[in-house]
PDB file with SEQRES, HELIX, SHEET and CRYST1 records, atoms N, CA, C and O in Angstrom:
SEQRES   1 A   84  UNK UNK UNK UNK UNK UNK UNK UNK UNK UNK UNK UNK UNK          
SEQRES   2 A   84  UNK UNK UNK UNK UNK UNK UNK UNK UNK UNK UNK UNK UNK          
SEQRES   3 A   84  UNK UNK UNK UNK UNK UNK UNK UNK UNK UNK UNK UNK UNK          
SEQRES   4 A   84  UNK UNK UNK UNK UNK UNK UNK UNK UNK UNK UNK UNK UNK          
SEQRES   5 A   84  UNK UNK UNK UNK UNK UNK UNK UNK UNK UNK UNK UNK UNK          
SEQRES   6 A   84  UNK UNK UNK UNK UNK UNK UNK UNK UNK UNK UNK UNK UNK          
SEQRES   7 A   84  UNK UNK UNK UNK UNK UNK                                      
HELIX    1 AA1 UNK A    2  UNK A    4  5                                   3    
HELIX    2 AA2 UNK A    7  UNK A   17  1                                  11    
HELIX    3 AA3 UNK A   22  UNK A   29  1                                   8    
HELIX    4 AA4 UNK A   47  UNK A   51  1                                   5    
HELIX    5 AA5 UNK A   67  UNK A   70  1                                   4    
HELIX    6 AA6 UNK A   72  UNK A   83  1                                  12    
SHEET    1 AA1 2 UNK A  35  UNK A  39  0                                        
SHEET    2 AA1 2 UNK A  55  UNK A  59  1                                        
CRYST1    1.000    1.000    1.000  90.00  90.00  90.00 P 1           1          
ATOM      1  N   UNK A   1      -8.215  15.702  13.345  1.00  0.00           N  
ATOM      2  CA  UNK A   1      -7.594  15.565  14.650  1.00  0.00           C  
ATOM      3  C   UNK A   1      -8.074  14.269  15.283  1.00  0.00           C  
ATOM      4  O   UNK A   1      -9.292  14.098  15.245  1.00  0.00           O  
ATOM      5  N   UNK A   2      -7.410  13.418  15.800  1.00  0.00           N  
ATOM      6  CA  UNK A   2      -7.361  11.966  16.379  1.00  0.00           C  
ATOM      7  C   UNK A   2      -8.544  12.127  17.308  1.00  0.00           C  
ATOM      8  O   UNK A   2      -9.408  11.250  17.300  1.00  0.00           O  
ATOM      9  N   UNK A   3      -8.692  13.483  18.345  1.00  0.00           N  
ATOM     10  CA  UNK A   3      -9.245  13.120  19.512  1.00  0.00           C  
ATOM     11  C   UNK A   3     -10.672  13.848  19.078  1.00  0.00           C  
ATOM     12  O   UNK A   3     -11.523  13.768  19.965  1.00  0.00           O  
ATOM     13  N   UNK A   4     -11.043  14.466  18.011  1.00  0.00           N  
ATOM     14  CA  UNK A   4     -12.281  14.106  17.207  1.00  0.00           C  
ATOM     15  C   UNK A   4     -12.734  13.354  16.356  1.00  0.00           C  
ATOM     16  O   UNK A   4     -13.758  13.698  15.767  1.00  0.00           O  
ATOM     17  N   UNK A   5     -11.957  11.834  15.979  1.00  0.00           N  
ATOM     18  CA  UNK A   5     -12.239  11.252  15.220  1.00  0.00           C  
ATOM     19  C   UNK A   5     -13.472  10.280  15.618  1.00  0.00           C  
ATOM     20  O   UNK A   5     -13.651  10.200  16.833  1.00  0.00           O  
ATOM     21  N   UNK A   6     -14.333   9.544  14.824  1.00  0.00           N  
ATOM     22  CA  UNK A   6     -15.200   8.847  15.503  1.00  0.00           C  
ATOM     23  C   UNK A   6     -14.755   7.497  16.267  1.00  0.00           C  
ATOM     24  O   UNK A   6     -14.535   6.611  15.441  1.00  0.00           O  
ATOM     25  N   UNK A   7     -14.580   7.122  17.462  1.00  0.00           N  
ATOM     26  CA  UNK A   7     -14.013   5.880  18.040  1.00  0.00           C  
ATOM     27  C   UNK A   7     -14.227   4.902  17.427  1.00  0.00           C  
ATOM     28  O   UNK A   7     -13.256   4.500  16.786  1.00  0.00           O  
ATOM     29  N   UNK A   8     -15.263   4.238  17.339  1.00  0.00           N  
ATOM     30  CA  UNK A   8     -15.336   3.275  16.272  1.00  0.00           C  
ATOM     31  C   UNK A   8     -14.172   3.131  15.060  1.00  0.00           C  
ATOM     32  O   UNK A   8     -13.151   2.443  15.040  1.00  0.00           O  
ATOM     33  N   UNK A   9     -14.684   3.974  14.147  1.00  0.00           N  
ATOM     34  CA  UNK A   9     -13.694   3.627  13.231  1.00  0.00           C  
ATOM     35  C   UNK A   9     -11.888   3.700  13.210  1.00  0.00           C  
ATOM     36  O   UNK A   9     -11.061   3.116  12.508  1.00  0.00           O  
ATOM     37  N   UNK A  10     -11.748   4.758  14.391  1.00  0.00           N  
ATOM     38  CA  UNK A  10     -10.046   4.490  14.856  1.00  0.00           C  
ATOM     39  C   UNK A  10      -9.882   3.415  15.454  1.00  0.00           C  
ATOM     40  O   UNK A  10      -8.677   3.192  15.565  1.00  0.00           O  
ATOM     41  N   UNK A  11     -10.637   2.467  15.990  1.00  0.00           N  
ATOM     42  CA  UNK A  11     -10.490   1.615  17.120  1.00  0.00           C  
ATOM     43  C   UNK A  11     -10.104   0.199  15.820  1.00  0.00           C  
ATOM     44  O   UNK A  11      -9.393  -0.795  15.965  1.00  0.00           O  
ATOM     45  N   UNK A  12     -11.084   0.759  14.350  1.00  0.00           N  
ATOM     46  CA  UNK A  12     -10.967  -0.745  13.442  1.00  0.00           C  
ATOM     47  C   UNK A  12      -9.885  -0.054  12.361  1.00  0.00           C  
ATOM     48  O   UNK A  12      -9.441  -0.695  11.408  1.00  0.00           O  
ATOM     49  N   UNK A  13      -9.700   0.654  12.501  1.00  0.00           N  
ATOM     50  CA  UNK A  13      -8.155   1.598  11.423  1.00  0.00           C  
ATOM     51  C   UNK A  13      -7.123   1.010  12.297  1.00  0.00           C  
ATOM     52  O   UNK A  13      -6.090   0.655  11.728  1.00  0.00           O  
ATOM     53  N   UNK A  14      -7.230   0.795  13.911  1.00  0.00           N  
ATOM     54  CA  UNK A  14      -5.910   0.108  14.717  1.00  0.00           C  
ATOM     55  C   UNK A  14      -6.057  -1.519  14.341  1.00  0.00           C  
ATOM     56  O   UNK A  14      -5.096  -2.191  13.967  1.00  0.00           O  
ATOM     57  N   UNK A  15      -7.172  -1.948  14.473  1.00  0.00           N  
ATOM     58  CA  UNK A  15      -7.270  -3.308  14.629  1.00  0.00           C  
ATOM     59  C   UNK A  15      -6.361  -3.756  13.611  1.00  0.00           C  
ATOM     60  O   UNK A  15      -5.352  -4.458  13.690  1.00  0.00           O  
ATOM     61  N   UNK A  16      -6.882  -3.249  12.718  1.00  0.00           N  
ATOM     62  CA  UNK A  16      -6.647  -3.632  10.702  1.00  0.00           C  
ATOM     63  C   UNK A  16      -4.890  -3.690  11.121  1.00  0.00           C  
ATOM     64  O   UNK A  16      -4.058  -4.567  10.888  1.00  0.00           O  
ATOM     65  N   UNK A  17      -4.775  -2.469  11.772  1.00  0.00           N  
ATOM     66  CA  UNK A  17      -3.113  -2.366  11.496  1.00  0.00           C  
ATOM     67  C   UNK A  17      -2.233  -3.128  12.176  1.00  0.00           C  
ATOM     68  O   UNK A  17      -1.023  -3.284  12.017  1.00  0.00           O  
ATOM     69  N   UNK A  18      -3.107  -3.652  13.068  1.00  0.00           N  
ATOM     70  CA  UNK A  18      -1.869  -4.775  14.465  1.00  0.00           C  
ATOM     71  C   UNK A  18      -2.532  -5.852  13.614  1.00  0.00           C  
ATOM     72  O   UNK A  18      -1.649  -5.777  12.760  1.00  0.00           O  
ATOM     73  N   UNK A  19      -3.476  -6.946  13.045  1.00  0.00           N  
ATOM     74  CA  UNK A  19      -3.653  -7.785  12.846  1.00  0.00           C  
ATOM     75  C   UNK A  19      -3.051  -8.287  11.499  1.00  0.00           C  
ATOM     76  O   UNK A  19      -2.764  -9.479  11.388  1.00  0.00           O  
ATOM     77  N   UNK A  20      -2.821  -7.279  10.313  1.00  0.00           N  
ATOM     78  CA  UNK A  20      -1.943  -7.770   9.007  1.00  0.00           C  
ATOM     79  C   UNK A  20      -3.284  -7.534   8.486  1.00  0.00           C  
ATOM     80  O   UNK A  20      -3.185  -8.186   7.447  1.00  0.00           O  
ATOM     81  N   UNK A  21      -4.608  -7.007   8.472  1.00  0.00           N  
ATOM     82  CA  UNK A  21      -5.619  -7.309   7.983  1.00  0.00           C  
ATOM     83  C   UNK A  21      -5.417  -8.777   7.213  1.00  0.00           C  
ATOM     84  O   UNK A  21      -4.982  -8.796   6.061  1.00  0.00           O  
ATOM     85  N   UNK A  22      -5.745  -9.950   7.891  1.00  0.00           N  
ATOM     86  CA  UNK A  22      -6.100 -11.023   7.580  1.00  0.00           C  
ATOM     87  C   UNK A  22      -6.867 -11.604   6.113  1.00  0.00           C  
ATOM     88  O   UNK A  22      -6.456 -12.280   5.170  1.00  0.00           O  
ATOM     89  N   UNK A  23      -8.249 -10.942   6.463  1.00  0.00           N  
ATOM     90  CA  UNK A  23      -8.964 -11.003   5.278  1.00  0.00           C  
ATOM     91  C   UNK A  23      -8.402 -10.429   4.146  1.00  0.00           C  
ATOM     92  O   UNK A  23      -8.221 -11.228   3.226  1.00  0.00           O  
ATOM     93  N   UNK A  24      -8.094  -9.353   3.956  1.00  0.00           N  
ATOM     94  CA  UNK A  24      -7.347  -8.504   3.386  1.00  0.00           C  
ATOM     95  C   UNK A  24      -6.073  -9.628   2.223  1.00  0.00           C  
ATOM     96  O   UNK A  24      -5.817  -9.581   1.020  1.00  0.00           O  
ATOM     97  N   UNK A  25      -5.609 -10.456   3.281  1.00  0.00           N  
ATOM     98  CA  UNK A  25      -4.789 -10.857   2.515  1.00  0.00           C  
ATOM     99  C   UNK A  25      -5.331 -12.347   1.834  1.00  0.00           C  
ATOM    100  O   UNK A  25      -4.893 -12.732   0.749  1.00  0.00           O  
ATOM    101  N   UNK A  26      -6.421 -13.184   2.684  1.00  0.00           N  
ATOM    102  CA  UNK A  26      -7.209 -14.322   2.460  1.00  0.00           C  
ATOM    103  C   UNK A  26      -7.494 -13.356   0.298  1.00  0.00           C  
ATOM    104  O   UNK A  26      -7.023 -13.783  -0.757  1.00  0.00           O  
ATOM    105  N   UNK A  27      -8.317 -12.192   0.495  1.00  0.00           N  
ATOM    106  CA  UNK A  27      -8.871 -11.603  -0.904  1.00  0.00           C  
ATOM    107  C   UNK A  27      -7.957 -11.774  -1.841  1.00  0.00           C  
ATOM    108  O   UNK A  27      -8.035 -12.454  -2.864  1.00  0.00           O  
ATOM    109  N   UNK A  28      -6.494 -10.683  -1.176  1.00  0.00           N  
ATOM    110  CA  UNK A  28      -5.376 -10.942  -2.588  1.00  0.00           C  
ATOM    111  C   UNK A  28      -4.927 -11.997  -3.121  1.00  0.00           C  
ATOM    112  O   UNK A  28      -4.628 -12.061  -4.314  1.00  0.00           O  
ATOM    113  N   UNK A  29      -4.803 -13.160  -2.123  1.00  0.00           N  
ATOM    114  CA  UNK A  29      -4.524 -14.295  -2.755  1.00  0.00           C  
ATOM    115  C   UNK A  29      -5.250 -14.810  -3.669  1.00  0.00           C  
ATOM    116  O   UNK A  29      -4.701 -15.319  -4.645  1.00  0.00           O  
ATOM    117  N   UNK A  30      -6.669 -14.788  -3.546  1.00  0.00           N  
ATOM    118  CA  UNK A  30      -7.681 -16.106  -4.253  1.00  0.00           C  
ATOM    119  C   UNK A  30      -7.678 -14.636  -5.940  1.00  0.00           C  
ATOM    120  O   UNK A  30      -8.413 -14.920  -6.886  1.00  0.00           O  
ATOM    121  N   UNK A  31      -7.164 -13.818  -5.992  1.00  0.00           N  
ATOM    122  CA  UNK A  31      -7.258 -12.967  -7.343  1.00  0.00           C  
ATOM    123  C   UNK A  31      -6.396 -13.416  -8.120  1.00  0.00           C  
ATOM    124  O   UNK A  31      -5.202 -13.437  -7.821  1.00  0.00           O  
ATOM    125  N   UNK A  32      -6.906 -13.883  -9.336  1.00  0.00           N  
ATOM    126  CA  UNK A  32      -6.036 -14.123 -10.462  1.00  0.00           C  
ATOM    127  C   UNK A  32      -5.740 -12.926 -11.341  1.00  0.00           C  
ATOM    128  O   UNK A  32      -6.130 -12.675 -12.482  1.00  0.00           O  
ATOM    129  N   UNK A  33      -4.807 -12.125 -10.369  1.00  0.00           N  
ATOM    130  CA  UNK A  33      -4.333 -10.542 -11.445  1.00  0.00           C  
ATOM    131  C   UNK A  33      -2.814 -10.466 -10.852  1.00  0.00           C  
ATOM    132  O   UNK A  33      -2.298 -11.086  -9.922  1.00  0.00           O  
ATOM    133  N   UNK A  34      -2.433  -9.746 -11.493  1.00  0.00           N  
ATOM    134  CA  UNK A  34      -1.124  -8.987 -10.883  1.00  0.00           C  
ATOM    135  C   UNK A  34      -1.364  -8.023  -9.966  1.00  0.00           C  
ATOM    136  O   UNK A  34      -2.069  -7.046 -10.222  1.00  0.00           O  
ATOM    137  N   UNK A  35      -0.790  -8.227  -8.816  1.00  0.00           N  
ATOM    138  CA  UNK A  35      -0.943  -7.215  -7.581  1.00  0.00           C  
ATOM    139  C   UNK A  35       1.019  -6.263  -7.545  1.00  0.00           C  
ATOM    140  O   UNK A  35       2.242  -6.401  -7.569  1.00  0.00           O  
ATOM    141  N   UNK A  36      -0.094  -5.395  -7.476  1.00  0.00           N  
ATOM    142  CA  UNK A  36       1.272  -3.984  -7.722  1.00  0.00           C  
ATOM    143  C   UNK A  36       1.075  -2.961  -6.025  1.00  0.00           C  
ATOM    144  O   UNK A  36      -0.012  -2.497  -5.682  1.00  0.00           O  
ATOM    145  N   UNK A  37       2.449  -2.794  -5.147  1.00  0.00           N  
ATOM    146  CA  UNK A  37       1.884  -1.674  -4.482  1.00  0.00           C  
ATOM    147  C   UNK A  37       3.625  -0.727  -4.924  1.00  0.00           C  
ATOM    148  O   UNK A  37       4.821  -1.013  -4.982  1.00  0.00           O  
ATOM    149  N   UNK A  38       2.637   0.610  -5.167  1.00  0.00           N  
ATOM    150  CA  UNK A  38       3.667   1.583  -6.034  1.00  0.00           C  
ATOM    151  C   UNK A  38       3.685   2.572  -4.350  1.00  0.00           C  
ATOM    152  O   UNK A  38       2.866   3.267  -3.748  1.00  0.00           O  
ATOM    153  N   UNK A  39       4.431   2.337  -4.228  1.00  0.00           N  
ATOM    154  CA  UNK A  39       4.980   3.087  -2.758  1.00  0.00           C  
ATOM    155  C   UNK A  39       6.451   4.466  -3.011  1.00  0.00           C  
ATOM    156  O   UNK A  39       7.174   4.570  -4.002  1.00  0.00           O  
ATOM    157  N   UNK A  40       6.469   5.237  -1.880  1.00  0.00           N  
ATOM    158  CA  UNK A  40       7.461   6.536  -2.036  1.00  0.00           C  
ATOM    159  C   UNK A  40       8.592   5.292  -0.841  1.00  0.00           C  
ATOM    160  O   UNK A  40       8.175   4.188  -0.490  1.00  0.00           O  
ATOM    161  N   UNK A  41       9.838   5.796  -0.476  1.00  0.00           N  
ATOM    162  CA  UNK A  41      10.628   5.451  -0.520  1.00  0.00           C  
ATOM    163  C   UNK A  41      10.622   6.271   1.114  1.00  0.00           C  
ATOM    164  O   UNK A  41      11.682   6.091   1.714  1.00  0.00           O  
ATOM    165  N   UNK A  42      10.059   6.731   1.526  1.00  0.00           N  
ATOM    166  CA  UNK A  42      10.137   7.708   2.741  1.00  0.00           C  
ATOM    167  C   UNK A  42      10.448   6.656   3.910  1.00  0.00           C  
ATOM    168  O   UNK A  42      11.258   6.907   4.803  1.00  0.00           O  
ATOM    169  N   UNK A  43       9.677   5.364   3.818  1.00  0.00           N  
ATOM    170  CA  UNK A  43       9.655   4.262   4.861  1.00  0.00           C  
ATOM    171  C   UNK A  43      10.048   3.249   3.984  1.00  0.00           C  
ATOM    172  O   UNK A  43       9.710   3.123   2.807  1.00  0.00           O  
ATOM    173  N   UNK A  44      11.187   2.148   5.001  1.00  0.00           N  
ATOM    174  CA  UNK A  44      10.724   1.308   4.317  1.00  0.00           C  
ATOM    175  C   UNK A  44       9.827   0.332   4.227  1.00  0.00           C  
ATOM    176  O   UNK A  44       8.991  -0.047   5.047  1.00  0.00           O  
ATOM    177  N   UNK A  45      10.144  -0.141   2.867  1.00  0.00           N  
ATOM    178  CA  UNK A  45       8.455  -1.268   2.773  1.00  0.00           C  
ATOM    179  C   UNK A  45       9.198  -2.675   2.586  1.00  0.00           C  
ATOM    180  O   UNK A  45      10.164  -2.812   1.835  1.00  0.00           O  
ATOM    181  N   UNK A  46       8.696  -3.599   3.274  1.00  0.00           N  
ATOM    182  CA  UNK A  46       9.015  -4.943   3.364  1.00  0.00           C  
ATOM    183  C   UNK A  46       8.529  -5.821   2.489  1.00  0.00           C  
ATOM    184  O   UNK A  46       7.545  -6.561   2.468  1.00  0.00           O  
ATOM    185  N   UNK A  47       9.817  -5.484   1.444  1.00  0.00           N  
ATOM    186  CA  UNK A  47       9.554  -6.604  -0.140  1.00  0.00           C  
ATOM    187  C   UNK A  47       9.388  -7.793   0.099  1.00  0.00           C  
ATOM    188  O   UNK A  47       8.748  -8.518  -0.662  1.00  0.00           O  
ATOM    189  N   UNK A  48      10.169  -8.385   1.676  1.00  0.00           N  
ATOM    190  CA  UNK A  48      10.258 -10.041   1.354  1.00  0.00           C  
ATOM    191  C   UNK A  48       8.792 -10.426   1.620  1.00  0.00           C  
ATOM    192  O   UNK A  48       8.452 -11.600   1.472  1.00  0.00           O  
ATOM    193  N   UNK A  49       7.835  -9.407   2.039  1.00  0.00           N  
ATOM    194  CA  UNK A  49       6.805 -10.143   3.218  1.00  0.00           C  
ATOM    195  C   UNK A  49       5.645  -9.855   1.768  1.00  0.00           C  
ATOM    196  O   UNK A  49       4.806 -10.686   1.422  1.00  0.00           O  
ATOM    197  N   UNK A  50       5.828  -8.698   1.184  1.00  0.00           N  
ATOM    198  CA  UNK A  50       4.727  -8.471   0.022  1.00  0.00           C  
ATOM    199  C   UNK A  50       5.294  -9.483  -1.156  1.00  0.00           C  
ATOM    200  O   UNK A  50       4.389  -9.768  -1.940  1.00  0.00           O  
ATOM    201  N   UNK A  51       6.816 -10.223  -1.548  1.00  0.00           N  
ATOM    202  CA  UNK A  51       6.356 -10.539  -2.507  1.00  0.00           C  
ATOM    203  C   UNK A  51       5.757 -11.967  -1.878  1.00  0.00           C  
ATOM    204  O   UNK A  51       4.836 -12.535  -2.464  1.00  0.00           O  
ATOM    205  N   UNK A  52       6.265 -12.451  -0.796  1.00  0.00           N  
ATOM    206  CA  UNK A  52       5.547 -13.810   0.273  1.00  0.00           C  
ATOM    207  C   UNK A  52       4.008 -13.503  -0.127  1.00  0.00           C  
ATOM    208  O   UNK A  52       3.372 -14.328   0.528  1.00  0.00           O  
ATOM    209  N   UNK A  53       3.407 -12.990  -0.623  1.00  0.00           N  
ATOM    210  CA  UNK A  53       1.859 -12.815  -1.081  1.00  0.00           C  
ATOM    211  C   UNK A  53       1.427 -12.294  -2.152  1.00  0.00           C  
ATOM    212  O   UNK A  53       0.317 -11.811  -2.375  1.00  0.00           O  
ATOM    213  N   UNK A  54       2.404 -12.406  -2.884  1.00  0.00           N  
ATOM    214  CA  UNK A  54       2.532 -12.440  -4.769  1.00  0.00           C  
ATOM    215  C   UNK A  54       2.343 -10.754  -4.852  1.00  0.00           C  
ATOM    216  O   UNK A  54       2.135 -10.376  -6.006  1.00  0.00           O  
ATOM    217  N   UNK A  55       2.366 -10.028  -4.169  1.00  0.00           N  
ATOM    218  CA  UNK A  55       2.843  -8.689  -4.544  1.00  0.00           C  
ATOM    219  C   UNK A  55       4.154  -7.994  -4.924  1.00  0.00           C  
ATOM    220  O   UNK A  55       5.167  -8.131  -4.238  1.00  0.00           O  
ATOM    221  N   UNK A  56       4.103  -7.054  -6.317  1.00  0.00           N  
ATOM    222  CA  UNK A  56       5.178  -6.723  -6.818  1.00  0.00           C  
ATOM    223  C   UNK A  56       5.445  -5.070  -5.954  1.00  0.00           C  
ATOM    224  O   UNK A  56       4.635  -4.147  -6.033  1.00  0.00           O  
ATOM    225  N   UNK A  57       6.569  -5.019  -5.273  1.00  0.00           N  
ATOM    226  CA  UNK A  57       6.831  -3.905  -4.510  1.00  0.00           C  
ATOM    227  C   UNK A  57       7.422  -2.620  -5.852  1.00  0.00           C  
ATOM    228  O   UNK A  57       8.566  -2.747  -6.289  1.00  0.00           O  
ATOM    229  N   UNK A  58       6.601  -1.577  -6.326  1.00  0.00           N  
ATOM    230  CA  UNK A  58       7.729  -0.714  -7.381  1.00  0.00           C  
ATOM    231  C   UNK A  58       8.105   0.599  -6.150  1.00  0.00           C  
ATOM    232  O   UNK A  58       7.410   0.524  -5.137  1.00  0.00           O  
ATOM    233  N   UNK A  59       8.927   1.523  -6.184  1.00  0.00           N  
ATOM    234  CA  UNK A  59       9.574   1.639  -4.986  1.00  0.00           C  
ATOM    235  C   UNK A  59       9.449   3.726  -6.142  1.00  0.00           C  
ATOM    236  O   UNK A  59       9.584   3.790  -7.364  1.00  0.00           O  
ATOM    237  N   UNK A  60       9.242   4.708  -5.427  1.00  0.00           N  
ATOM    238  CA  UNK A  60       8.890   5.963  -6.039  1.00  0.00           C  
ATOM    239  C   UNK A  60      10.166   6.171  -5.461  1.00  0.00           C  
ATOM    240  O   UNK A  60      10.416   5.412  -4.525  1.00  0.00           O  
ATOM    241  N   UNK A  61      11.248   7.188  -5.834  1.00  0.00           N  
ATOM    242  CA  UNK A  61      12.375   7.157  -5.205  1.00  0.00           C  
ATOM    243  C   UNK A  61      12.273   9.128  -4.659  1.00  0.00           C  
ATOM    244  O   UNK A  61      12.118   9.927  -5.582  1.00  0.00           O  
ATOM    245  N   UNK A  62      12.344   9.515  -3.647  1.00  0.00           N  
ATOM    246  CA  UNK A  62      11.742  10.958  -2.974  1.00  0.00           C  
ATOM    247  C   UNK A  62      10.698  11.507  -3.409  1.00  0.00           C  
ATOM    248  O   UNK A  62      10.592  12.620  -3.925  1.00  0.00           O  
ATOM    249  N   UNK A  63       9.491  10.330  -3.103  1.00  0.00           N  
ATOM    250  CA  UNK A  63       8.292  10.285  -2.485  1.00  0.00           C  
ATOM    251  C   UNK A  63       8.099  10.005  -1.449  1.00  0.00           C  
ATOM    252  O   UNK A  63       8.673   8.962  -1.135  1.00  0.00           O  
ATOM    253  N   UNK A  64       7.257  10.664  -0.329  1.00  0.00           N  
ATOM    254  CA  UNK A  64       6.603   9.931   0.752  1.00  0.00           C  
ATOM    255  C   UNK A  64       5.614   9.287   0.292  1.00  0.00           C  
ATOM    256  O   UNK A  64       5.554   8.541  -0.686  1.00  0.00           O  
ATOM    257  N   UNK A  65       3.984   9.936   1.826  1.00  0.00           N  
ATOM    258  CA  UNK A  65       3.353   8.884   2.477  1.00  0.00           C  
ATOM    259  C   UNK A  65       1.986   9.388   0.809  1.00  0.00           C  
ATOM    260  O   UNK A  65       1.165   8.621   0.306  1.00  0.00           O  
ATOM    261  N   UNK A  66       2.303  11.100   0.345  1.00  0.00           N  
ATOM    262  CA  UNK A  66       1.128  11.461  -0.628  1.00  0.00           C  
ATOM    263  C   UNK A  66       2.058  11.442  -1.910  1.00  0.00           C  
ATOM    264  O   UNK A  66       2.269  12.487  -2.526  1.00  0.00           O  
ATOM    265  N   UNK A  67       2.611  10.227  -2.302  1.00  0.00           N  
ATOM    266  CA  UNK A  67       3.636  10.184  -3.392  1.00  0.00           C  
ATOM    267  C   UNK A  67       2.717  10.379  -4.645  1.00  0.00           C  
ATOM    268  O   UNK A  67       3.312  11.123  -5.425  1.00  0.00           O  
ATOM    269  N   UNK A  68       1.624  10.041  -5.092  1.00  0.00           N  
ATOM    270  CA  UNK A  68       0.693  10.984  -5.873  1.00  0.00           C  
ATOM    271  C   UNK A  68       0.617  12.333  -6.356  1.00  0.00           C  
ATOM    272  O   UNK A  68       0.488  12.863  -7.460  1.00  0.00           O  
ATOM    273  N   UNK A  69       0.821  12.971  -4.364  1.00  0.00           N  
ATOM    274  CA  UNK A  69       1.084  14.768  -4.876  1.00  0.00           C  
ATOM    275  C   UNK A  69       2.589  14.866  -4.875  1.00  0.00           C  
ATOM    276  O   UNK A  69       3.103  15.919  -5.253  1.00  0.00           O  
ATOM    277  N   UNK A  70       3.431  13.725  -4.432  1.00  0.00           N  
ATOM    278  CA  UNK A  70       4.569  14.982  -4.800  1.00  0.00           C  
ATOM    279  C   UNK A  70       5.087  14.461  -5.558  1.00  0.00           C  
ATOM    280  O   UNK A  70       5.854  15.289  -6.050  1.00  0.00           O  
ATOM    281  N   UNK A  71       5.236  13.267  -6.185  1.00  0.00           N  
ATOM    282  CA  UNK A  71       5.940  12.535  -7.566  1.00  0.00           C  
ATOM    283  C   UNK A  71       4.968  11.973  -8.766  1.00  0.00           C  
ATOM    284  O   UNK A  71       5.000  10.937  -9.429  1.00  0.00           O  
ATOM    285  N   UNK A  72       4.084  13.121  -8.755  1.00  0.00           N  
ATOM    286  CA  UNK A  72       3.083  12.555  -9.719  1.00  0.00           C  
ATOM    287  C   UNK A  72       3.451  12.077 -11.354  1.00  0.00           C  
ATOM    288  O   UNK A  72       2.710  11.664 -12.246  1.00  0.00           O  
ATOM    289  N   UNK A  73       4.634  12.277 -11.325  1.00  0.00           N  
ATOM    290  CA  UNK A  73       4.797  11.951 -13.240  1.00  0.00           C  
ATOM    291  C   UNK A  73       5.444  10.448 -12.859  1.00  0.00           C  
ATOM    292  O   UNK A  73       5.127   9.461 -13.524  1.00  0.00           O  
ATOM    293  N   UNK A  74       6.157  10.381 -11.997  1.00  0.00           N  
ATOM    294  CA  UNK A  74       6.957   9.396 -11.276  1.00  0.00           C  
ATOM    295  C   UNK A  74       5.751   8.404 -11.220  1.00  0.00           C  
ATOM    296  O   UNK A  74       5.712   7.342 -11.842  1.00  0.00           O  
ATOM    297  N   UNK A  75       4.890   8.823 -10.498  1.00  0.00           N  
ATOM    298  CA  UNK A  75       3.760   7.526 -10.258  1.00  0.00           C  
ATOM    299  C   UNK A  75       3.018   7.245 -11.519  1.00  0.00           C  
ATOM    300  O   UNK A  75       2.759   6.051 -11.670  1.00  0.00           O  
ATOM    301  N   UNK A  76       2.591   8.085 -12.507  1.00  0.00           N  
ATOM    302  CA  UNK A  76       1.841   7.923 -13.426  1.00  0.00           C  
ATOM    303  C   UNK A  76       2.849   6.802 -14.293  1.00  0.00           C  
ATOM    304  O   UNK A  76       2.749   5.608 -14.576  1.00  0.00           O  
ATOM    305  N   UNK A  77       3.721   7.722 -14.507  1.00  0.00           N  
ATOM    306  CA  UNK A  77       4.822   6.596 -15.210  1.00  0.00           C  
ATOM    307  C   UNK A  77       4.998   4.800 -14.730  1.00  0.00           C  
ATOM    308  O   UNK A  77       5.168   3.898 -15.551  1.00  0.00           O  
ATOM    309  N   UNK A  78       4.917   4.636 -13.440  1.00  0.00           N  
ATOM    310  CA  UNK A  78       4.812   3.284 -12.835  1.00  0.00           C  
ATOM    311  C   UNK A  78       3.544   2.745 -13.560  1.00  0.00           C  
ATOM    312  O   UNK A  78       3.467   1.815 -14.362  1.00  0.00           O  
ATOM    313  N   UNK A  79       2.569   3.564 -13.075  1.00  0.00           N  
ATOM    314  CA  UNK A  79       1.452   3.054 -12.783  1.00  0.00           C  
ATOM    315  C   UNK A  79       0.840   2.698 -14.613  1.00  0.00           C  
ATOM    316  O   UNK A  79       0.071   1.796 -14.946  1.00  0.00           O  
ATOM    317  N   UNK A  80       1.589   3.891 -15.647  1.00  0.00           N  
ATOM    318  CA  UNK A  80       1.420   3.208 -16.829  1.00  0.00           C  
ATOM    319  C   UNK A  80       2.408   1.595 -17.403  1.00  0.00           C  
ATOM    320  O   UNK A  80       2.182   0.842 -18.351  1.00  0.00           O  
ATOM    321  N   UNK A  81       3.286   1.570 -16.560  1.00  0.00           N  
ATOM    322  CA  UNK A  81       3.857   0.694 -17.180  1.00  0.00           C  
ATOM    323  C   UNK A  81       3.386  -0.894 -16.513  1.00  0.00           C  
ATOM    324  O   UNK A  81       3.593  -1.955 -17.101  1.00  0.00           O  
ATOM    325  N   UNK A  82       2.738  -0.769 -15.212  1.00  0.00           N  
ATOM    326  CA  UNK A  82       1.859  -1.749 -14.908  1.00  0.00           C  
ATOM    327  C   UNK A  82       0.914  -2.391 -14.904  1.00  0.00           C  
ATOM    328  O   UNK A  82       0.742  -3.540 -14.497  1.00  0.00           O  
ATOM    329  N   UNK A  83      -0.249  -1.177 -15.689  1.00  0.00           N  
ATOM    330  CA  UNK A  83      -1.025  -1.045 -16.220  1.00  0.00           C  
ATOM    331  C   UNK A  83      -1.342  -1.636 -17.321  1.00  0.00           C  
ATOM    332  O   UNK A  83      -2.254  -2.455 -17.438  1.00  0.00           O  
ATOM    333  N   UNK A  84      -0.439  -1.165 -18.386  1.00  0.00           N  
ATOM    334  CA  UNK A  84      -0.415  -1.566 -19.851  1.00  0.00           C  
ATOM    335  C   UNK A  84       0.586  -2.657 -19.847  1.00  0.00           C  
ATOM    336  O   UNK A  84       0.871  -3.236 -20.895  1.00  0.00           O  
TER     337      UNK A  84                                                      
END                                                                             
């Protein structure tokens, strides 16, 4: 529940989220790997802005936000073919 959470750390879970986490993206860049985000389809996700930072968007198609628990062969399957 939000209004027992510890302030501190909701206060830097908001920051992170209004700022683009900065650093965050300073890290992904300087990595020489393939960056993958395997997302559910519930929201959308803004391909032009992830691949603008060399991320490959793969898209779970009726998955949400725990696309893990509810499309788990779906994700494994991504996640092997990005993998290997």
């Amino acid at each position: 529940h939000a209004l027992r959470a510890d302030r501190d750390r909701v206060l830097g879970l908001l920051r992170s989220k209004f700022t683009g986490e900065p650093a965050l993206i300073e890290a992904l860049a300087a990595l020489d790997v393939d960056i993958v985000a395997v997302n559910g389809d519930y929201k959308a996700s803004d391909r032009p802005v992830l691949a603008g930072h060399g991320v490959e968007l793969v898209v779970v198609p009726g998955a949400g936000h725990f696309l893990m628990l509810e499309a788990p062969d779906a994700v494994n399957r991504e996640l092997e073919r990005v993998v290997g």
